[in-house]
N, C-alpha and C positions, 0 to 999 in steps of 0.2 A: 232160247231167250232168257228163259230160267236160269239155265246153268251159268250164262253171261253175268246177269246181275248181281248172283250168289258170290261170285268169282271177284268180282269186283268188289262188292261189301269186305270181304276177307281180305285183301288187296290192303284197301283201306285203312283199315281194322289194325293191319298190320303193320304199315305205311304211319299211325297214329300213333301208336305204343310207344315208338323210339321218341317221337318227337314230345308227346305229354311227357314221358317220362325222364325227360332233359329238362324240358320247362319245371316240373316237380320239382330236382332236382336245382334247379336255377337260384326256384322261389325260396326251398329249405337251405338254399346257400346263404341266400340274399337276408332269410329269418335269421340263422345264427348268426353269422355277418352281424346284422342289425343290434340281436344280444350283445354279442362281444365288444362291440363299436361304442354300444350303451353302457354295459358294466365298465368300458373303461373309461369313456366319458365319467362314469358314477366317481370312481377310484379315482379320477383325476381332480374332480373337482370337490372330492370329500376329504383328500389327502390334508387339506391345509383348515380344516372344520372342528372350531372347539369342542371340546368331548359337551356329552348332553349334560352327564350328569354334573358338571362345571355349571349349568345354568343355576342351582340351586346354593352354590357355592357366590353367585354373584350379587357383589352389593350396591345397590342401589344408593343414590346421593342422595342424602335424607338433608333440611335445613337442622341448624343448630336454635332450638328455641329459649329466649330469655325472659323468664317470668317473675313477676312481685315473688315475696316472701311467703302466700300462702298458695300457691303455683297456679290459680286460679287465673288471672290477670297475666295474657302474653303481652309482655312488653315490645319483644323485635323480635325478627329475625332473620338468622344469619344463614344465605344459604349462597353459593357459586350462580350455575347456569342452570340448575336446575332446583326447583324449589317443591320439594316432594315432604308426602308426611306419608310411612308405609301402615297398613291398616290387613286384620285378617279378614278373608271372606264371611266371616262369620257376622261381622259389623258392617257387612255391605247390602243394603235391602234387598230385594228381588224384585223389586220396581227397577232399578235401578240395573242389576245384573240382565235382566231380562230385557230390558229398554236394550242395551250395549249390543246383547248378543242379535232380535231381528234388526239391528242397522248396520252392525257390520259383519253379521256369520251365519244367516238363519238355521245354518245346517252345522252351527256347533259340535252341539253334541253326539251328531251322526256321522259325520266325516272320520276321516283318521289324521288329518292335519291337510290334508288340501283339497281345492274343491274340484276336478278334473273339469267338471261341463263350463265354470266359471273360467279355468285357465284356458280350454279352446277358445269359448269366446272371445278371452281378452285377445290371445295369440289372431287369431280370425278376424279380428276388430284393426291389431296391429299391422298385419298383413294389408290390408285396405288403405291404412292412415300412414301405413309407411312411416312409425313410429314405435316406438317402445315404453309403452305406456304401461303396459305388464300388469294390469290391473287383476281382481279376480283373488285377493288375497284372503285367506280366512284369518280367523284374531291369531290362530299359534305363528301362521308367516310374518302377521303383521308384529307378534312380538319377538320373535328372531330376530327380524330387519331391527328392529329400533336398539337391540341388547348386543347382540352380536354383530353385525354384517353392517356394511355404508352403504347408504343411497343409491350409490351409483347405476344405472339403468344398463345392465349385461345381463348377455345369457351365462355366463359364469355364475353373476350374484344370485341370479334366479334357481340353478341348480342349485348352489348349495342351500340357497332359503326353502326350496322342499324338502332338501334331504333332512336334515336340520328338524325341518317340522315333523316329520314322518318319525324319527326318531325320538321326537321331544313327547310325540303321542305316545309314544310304546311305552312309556317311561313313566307317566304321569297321568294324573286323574286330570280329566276336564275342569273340574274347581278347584283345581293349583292351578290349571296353566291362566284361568282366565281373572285368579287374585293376583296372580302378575302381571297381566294385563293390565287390568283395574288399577291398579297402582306405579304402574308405568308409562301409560298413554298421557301425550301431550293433551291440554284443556286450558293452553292460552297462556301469554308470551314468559317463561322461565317457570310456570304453572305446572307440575306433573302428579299421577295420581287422580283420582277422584276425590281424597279426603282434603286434599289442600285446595280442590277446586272448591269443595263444596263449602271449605272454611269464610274461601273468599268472594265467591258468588252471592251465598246464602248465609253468613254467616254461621252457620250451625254442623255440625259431623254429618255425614253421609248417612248416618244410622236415622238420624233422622228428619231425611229430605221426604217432601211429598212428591205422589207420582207424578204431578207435573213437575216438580223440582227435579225429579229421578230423571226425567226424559229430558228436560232440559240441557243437562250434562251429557248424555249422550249425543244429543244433537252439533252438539258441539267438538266433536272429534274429526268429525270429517274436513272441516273448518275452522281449526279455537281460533287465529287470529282474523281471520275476516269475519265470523260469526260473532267476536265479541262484545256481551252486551252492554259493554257500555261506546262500542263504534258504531258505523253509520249503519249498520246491518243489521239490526234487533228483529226488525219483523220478519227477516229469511228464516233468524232460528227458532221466531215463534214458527213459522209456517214448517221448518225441518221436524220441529218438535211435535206439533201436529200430527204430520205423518207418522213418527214412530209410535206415536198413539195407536192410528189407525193401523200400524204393522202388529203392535203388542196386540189388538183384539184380533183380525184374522190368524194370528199366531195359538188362541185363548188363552194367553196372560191375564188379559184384562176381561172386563165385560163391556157393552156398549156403552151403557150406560155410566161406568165409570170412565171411560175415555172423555166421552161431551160434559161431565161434569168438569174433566181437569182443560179442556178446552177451555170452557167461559173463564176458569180463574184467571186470576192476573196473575203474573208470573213477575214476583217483586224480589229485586237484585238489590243486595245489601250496598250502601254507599261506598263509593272510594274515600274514604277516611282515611287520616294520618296513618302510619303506617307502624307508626313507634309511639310509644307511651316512653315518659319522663326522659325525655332523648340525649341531655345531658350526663345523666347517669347510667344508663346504655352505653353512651361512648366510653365512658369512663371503664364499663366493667368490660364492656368490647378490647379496649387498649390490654387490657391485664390478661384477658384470654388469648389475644392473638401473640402477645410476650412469650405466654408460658404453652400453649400449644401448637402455634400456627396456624397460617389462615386459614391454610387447603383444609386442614385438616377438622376444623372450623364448621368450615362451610358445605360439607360431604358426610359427617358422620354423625346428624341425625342425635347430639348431644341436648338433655333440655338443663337447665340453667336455673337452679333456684336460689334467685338473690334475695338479698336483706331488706329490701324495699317493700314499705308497708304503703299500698297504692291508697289507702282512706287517707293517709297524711300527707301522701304526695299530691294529692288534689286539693287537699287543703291549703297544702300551702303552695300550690301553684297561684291560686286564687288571691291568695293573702297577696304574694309576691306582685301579681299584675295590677294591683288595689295600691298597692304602695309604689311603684313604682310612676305608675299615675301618679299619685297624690304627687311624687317628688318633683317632677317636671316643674313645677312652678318655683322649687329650688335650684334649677339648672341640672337636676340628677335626672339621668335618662335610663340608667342601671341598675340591678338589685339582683342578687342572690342570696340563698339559703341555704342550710346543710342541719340536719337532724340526723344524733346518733343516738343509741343506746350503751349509755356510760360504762352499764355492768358486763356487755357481751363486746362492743367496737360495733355493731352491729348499725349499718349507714338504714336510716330510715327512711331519709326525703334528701333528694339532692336536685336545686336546682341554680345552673350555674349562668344564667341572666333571664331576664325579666317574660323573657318571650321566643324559644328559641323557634319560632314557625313566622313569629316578626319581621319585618325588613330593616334595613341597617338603616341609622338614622346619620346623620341627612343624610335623605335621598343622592347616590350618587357619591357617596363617600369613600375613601377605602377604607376595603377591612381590615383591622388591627391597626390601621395608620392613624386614621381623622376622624374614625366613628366614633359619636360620641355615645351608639348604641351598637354592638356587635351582637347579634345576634348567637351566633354558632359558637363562641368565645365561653369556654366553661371556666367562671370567674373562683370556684368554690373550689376548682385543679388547678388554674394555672400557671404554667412552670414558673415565670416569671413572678408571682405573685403580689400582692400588694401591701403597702405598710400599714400596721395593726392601729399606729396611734395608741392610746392610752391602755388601748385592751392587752399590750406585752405585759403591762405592770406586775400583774398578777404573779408570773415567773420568777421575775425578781425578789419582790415580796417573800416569795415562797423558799426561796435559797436565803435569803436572811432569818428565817426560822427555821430553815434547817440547821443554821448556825448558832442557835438558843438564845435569838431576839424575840420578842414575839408581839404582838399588838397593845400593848402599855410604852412600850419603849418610845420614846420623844425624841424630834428628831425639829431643827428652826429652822420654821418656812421663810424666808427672810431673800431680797438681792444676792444672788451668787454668783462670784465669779467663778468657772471652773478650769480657768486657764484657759490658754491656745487648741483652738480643736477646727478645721478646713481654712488654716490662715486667718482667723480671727478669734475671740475673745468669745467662749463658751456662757452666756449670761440667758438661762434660761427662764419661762416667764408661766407663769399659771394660766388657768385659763379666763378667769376673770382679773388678770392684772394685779390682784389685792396680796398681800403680806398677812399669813395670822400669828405667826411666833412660833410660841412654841405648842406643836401639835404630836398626837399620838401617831405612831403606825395605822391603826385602826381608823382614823380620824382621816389621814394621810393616804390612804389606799379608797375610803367610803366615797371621800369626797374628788379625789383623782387629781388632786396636787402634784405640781409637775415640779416643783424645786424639793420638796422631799422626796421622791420618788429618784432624782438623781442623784442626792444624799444619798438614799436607803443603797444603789447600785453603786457608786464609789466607796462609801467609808463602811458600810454591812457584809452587803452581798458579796459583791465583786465583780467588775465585767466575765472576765472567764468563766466565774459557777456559775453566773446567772447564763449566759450562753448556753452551758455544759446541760442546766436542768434543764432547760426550753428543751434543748435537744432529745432529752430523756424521757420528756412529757410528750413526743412527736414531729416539734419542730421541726422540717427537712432540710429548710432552705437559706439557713445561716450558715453558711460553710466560707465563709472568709476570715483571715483572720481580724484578731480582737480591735484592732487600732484601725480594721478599715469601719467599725461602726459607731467606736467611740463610744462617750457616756449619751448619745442622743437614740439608742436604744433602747434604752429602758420607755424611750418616749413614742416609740414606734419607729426609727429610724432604719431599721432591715425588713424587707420583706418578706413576707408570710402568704403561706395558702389559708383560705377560709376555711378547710376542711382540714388541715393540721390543726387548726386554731380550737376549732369545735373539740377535735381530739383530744387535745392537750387540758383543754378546760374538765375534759370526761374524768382526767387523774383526780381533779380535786372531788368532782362529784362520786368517785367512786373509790374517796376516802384513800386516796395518796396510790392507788391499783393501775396501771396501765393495762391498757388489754385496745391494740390496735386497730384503727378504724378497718373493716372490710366491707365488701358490698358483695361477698357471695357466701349462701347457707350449706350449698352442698349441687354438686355437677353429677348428671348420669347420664351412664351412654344409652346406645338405641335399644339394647337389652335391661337396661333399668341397672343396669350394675352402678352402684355410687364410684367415680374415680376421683374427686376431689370433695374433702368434707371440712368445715368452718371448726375447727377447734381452739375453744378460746386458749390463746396465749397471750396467758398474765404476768407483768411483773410489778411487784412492788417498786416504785421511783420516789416515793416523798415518804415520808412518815404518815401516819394516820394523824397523827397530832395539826402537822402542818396544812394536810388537807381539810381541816374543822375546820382549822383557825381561819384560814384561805374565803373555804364557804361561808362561816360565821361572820364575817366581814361585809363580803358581797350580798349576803340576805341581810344585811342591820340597813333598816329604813329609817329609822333613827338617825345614825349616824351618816346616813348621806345627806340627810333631809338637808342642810347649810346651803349644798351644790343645786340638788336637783328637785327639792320641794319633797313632803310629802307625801305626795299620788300623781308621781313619774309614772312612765311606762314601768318601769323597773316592779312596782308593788302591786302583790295581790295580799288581797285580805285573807284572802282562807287559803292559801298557797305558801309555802316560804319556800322564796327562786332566789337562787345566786343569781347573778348578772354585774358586767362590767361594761361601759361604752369605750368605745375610739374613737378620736380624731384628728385626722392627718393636717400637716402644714397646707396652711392656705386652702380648705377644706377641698382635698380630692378626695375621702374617703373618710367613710361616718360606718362604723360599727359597734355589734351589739353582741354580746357572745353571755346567755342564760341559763340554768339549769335548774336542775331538780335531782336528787339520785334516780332519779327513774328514764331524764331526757334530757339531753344539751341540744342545744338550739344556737348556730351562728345566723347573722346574717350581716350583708356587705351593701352598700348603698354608693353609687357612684357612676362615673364615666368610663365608658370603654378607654377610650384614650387618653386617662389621668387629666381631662380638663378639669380646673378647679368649680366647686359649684359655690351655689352663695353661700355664705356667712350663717348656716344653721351644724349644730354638733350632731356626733353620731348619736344622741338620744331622740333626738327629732328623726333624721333621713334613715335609719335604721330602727330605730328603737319603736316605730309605732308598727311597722310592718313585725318586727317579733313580738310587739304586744300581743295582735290581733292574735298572730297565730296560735303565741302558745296559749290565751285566752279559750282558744278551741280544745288542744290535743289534753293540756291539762287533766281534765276531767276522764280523758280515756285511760289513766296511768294510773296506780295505784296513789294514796297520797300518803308520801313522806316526809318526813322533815329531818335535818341535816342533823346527824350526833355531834353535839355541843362538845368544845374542847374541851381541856381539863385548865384550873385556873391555876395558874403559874406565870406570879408577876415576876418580873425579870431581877436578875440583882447588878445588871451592867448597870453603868451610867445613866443622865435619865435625859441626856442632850448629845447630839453628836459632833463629834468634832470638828473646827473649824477646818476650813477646805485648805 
């Protein structure tokens, strides 16, 4: 019975070997199998995978930022689809790093780039839901997917996003991979980074957010557009924010007690405020950068922008401007703009091209550019088309008659003139008070803004063509017709002019016969700080110095205007001496004021978007009192100078001009 049993066990025994040792062999088939099946999976799906160290090579879409002249004050900015400012980890608190890492990674800094218990989950989860949710990501997957690889929900994309990670770990320290992180995660709609969130959430740098402000941002990743706090969902990302409190102390980031203090705060979100500062002058320097750079290029790389724009005088005279433009309303004027340069550099200080551009077009319901008699968005101080000067051309002309060695003694009779045939009828031009004085000086003739010598001074002195040729020389852009399409009613303001040529050109006299052309930008750097564009004054002499005294010495004589304008016009300060000259257009569509100092030119324009005429007041009223106010302000910010006196040299021409 023994021997049966024994016999049998060995039987067995032996009967078991062949077959275990198949199955062994099965399962070691089915292992390297499995290997080789995997490795080539790997090799298949790695074959078409950016190299890693290509990640550090990659740049990120930075906005292009536009700021006042002392870089303090951002004006705009110019960014594509994504609106990112890049910041080093160094300037990223640890509230804040540490908030990010227990909400989206708590196993950070322990893992090697993926999280295996979290991918079975998802897988096991998917498996169930019969979907591809693929969830289970740590922050280095989640920064693959957003840098490298699309969306798309495969097992393709899923291999290559660990492989990818797995390598990106080998490669790099945990605080690179996760200041790329930091500075690449979405945080709300064209939003990217944490320093552009925190700029516009919180108004303030990430460096220094508080830890509810820290957790806040992070709360926000899982959801920036439904979480938005300014949409209907504020209290989910208090309540999300909450939690990561309570993840940061089981984690001991925090302590308890500081978690429940940052509980009870209020958690206060900076206003959605205008977005642009002086937004006329934005567009303007917008227009000249997308010229000479292009857009993309613009809008992707992260350039910051330091213009000529001095933001204490730009609010000044925003203020001035909306004060005066009020006041004009009751003269049928619904419009106004301004322009301030700095005569000595070209240097645009305040540019505002109508009265309100955040305003609605008036009347309600009008079209723009057609029948508004207020265009908001219309930058009146550029516009191509530009607007007639009125009396403020005179200056020009003036100025080419003493470049011809007439000078402010010389007499010229203000008297009835015919000037011939000029648009099919008889050229008979008229002052502005109607009155005849005889015989009057240039000086006398320019103070008081006499419109039948000043057409004298440009027929029988000047000449149409020099007088054209200097305007041109002085900045004028926008005279480029010839001489017979504008006639002797030029000198009266009959071509149109930009307000910001105008301000320019007057800069020559104030900067002693010097040109040096209006800009609006000090100096452009890229996202490495390197300067690639920088403001060098180019100067050229265009008038004599002589001419440009005599010019100024004219326009400051309050004396000699006193006949015209009284007094204590707008035009006079007491303790100031300001050149200044008014305009005003036929059938008053347009009233200007164009003032200086060597230190500041100052235009400004008063009027109707759509050249409706307004009532019966001159451009020393509709203009002149809004550039009183202002430069009554900036004045005292400038040094005080006064204009070097001509040299006296009476003329030995004639001491009347010739009959027409």
């Amino acid at each position: 019975m023994v021997k049966r049993i024994f016999q049998r066990r060995v039987y067995q025994k032996r009967t078991l070997r062949p077959i275990l040792k198949i199955t062994g062999l099965v399962f070691l088939f089915l292992f390297l199998f499995g290997i080789i099946i995997s490795l080539a999976a790997f090799i298949y799906f790695a074959k078409d995978l950016p190299r890693p160290e290509k990640f550090t090579e990659h740049t990120f879409s930075q906005s292009t930022k536009i700021y006042d002249r002392a870089g303090e004050t951002l004006l705009y900015e110019l960014y594509g689809e994504e609106k990112r400012e890049i910041i080093p980890f160094s300037s990223m608190p640890a509230n804040l790093r540490n908030a990010v890492v227990v909400t989206e990674d708590a196993e950070f800094y322990s893992h090697h780039g993926i999280d295996l218990k979290g991918i079975i989950r998802s897988v096991i989860k998917d498996i169930k839901t019969r979907t591809l949710a693929y969830g289970g990501s740590t922050i280095t997957q989640q920064l693959i997917r957003s840098t490298f690889l699309t969306s798309e929900k495969t097992v393709g994309r899923k291999v290559r996003e660990i492989i990818l990670a797995l390598e990106i770990e080998r490669r790099y320290q945990k605080d690179q991979i996760l200041e790329w992180y930091l500075n690449q995660i979405s945080l709300g709609p064209n939003i990217y980074g944490v320093e552009s969130a925190s700029r516009i959430y919180f108004s303030k740098p990430t460096k220094d957010l508080s830890l509810n402000e820290a957790t806040t941002l992070a709360a926000l990743i899982r959801a920036p557009s439904y979480l938005s706090p300014y949409g209907n969902h504020k209290s989910e990302l208090i309540e999300r924010k909450n939690y990561i409190l309570d993840r940061m102390v089981e984690k001991g980031y925090i302590s308890l007690d500081e978690a429940e203090t940052a509980k009870k705060e209020e958690v206060i979100f900076a206003e959605i405020s205008q977005s642009i500062k002086a937004p006329h002058f934005v567009f303007f320097i917008q227009d000249y950068l997308f010229e000479k750079y292009g857009k993309d290029f613009l809008e992707n790389n992260g350039l910051k922008i330091y213009t000529t724009l001095d933001w204490d005088l730009q609010q000044l005279a925003e203020k001035n401007v909306a004060i005066g433009a009020e006041r004009n309303k009751k003269y049928y004027s619904y419009n106004t703009a301004l322009v301030a340069i700095d005569p000595k550099t070209g240097e645009i200080l305040s540019m505002i091209g109508s009265a309100d551009w955040f305003g609605e077009s008036y009347p309600k319901g009008c079209k723009p550019g057609i029948d508004c008699l207020f265009d908001p968005k219309v930058n009146v101080a550029t516009y191509q088309s530009g607007r007639q000067p009125g009396s403020s051309f005179k200056p020009f002309v003036y100025a080419t008659a003493f470049e011809k060695g007439y000078d402010d003694n010389y007499i010229v009779v203000d008297e009835e003139t015919n000037f011939g045939i000029w648009g099919g009828k008889p050229y008979i031009p008229k002052n502005y008070d109607g009155k005849f004085r005889g015989l009057v000086t240039l000086r006398s003739a320019l103070a008081n803004s006499l419109n039948i010598p000043a057409v004298k001074v440009l027929a029988y002195l000047a000449g149409q063509h020099d007088s054209l040729a200097t305007a041109k020389k002085m900045g004028i852009t926008t005279l480029n017709e010839p001489d017979s399409y504008y006639g002797l009613a030029i000198v009266l303001g009959g071509g149109e002019v930009r307000l910001l040529d105008m301000t320019s050109g007057y800069g020559v006299f104030a900067n002693d016969g010097v040109r040096v052309p209006a800009t609006g930008i000090l100096k452009i750097e890229d996202s490495q700080g390197n300067v690639i564009e920088e403001n060098k004054k180019n100067e050229k002499r265009v008038i004599s110095s002589e001419t440009a005294r005599l010019i100024s010495d004219i326009l400051s004589d309050n004396e000699a205007r006193t006949p015209i304008f009284g007094p204590n016009s707008p035009m006079y300060f007491e303790e100031y001496q300001v050149a200044a000259k008014t305009g005003t257009t036929t059938d008053y569509r347009d009233g200007w004021i164009i003032g200086y100092t060597p230190s500041i030119v100052v235009g400004v324009w008063a009027g109707n978007s759509n050249n409706a005429p307004m009532r019966r007041e001159p451009g020393i009223v509709m203009a002149g009192l809004t550039w009183r106010d202002f430069m009554s302000q900036v004045l005292p910010l400038f040094p005080k100078e006064d204009f070097i006196k001509p040299q006296s040299n009476p003329t030995p021409t004639p001491q009347a001009s010739p009959a027409p």
